[in-house]
N, C-alpha and C positions, 0 to 999 in steps of 0.2 A: 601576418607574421613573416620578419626575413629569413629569406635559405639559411642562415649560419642559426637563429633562431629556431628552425623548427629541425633544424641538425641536433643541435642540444636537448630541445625536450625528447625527439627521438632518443637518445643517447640515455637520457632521467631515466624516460620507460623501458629502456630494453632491458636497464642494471632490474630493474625491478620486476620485470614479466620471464627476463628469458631462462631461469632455474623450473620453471612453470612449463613452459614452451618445450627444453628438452626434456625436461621427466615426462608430460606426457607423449610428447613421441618415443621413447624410449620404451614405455609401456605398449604402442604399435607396432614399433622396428625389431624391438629387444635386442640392439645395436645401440650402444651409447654416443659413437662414432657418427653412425648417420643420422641417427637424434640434431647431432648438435650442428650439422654439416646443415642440414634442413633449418633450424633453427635460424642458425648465419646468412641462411640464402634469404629467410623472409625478413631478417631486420633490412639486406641489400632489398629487396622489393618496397618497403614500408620509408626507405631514403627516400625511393626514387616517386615513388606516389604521391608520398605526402605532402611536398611541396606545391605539390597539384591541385590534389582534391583538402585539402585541409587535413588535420589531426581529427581522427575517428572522437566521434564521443565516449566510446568504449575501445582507447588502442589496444589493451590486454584480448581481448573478443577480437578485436579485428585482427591481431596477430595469430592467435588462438586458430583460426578457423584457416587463415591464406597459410598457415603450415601445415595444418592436420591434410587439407587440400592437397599441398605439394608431398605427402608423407605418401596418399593415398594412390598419386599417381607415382612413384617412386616402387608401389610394391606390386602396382601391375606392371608395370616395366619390366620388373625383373619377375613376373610369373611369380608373387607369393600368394597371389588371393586363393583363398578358402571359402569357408560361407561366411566366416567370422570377420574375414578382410572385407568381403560382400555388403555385408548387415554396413559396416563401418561406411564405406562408399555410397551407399545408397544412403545413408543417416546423414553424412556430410551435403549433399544436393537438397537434404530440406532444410538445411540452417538457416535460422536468419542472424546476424551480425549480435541482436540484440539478443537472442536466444542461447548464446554459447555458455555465459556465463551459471544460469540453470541446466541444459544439459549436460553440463562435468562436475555440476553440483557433487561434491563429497569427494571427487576422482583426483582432484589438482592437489590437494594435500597429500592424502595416499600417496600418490605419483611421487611427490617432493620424497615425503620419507623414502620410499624406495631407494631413488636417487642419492639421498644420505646416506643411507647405507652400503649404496652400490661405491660413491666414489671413498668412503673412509673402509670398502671392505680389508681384511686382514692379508689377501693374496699379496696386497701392494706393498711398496715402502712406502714405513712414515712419509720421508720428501715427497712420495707418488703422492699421494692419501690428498696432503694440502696444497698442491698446485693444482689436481685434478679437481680438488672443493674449490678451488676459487677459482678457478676456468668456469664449471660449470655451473654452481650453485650462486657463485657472487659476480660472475659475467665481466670478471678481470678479462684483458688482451694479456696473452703474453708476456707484450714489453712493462705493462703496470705490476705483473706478477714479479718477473725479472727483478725490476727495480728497485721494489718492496725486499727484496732478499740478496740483492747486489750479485744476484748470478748473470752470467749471459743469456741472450735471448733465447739463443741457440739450444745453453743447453736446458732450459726451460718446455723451449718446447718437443723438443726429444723426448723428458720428461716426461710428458702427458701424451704424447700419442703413444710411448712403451706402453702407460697405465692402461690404454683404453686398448693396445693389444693383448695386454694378462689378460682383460675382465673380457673382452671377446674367446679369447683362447681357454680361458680357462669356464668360460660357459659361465660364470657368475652368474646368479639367477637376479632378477629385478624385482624383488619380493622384501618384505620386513620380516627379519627374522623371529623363529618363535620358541615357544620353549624355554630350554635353558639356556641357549644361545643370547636370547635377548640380550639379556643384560649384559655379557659381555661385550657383546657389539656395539651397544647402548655406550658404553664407556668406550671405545673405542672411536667413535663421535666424537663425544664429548671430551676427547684428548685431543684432535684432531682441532675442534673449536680453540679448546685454550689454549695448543702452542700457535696458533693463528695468533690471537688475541697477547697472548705471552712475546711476542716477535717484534709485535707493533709496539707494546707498553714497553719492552727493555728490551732493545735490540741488540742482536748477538755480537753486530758485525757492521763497517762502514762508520759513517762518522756522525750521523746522528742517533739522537739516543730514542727518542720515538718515532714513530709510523702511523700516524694517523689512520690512515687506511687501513688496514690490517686491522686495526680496531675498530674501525666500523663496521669492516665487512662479517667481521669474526661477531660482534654484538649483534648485527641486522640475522644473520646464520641464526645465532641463539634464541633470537626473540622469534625468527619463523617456529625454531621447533620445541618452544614452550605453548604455541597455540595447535600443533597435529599432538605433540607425547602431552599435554597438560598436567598427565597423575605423575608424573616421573618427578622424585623431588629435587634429585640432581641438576635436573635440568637448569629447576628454577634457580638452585643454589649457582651454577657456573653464570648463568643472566645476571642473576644480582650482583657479585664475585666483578664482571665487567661493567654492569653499569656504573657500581661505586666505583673502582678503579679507573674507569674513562673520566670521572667528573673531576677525576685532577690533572687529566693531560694537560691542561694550558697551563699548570704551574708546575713540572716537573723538568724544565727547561727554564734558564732565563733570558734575557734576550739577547746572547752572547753566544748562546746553545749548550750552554754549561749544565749540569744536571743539578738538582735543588731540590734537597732531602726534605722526605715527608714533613718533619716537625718542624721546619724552616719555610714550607709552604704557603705562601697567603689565601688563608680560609675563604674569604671576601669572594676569591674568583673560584671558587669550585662550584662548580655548575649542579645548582638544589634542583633541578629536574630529574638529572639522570641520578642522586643522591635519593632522592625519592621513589623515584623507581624502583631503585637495588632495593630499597627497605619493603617495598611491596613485596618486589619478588622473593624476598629472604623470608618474609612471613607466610607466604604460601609455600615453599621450602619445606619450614619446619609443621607447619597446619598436615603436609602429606606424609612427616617421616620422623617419630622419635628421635629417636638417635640420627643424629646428623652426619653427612658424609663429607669429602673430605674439599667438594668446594661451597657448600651449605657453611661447613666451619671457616673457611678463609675469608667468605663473603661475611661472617660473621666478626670477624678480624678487624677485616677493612670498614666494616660499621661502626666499628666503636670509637673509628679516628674519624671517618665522616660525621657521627655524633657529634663529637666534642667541640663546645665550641672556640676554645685555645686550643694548643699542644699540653698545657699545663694542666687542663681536666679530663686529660683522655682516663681512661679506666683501665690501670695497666692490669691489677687484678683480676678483672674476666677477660683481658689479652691473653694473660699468661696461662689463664686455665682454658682457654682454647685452642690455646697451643698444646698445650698436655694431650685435648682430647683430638686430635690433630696426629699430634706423635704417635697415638694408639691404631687411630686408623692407617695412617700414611707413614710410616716408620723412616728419616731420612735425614743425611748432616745436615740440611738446609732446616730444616722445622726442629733441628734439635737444638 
């Protein structure tokens, strides 16, 4: 494999492992900061090696371990070891590369939500909430975040390093919330997901009208945390909500960059995978929650036009009465 080659698949695995990488250092450090500071040092280590020695059979493991390593000498450095930093250190010198993946068995998920929670906590602004979620959880650079929202680099990343000084300063714990809390906070995710996803589908601002990215990263986000929250029916409903809604990016645009209204759409190219999908996840939606919520009901919206197979069979009738039940939950001049 050439240097530029094995730059790239590095680059596939990092988007994919390093949400993983910081939450569980984070869960070692209880520093989100140096989580991620650590995280960055080992994808710079895993450059410079792997040109070398080949791509690990297990890079996730192999990155897994050369940070937790570099986490461990980081907190004798600075004198934190306990018996608990101990146990950790001495557990690290009997890994083997292929054993990582079973000893964190059940911890990598955990860790994620944590993490979820920690970068959408409530101390933040919104803007904080979803550059800190895509720095860290979606393993954007800066300038990709930047560019996605037509702000400067600059102040992008000012942005997120204030974020990561509230959640230091203000001691934010690295825990999933419980009680009555949950569910608040649960929705406070899952807003955080969809003006992601909302940003990319119809953009505020600049000159095109979608964002591709934004809507991946926002749909990859939601599909992680319908396999850690599974009973949550929201969840599913905001997944489904995106999936259907992604399977018409390539015709919401023409090739002028013009925008091209839903029932002017050509059906032919909306993508029956991600179509299929939505309808999965909208059926496990409603299988966890009578009464549907308020993107269970949009995502049930957006099903009735993915349905149909013209503009001319769509079912305005169960449109309309899902809008009705829509307005009850979510009361607002846009749904009305």
């Amino acid at each position: 494999m050439s240097l530029i080659d094995t730059h790239r698949t590095t680059d596939s695995i990092w988007r994919m492992e390093s949400a993983k990488l910081i939450a569980s250092l984070t869960r070692m450090l209880r520093d989100v900061g140096a989580a991620e500071d650590i995280a960055h040092d080992t994808l710079v280590i895993a450059l410079e090696r792997w040109p070398e020695i080949g791509i690990p059979d297990n890079p996730g493991a192999w990155l897994m371990t050369t940070a937790k390593r570099r986490a461990v000498d980081l907190m004798r450095r600075t004198k934190l070891r306990d018996q608990k930093y101990g146990e950790i250190a001495r557990g690290m010198n009997l890994y083997k590369e292929e054993d990582v993946d079973h000893a964190l068995e059940g911890e990598i998920d955990d860790d994620l939500l944590r993490l979820i929670f920690m970068t959408c906590h409530p101390v933040l602004s919104q803007d904080a909430r979803v550059a800190l979620t895509l720095r860290l959880l979606c393993g954007l650079t800066t300038d990709e975040i930047a560019r996605s929202f037509l702000i400067a680099e600059s102040t992008i990343a000012q942005r997120i390093v204030r974020a990561k000084r509230t959640l230091r300063a203000k001691k934010v714990p690295f825990e999933v919330p419980t009680g009555g809390s949950l569910k608040d906070r649960l929705s406070a995710v899952l807003e955080v997901i969809y003006l992601m996803f909302n940003e990319g589908y119809s953009a505020t601002s600049g000159n095109d009208w979608i964002r591709p990215l934004l809507c991946q990263e926002a749909l990859r986000l939601g599909r992680i945390l319908t396999e850690i929250v599974p009973h949550e029916s929201e969840v599913h409903g905001l997944v489904s909500l995106m999936e259907i809604q992604a399977s018409r990016l390539k015709t919401r645009v023409n090739p002028k960059g013009e925008p091209v209204r839903l029932l002017e759409q050509n059906r032919a190219q909306w993508d029956q995978l991600l179509i299929r999908r939505g309808l999965a996840a909208l059926e496990r939606s409603q299988k966890l929650r009578s009464t549907l919520g308020p993107y269970a009901l949009q995502a049930a919206i957006s099903a009735c036009h993915a349905e149909a197979p013209t503009a001319s069979e769509t079912d305005w009738i169960r449109i309309a009465a899902l809008y009705e039940a829509l307005a009850r939950v979510t009361p607002s001049p846009i749904v009305n």
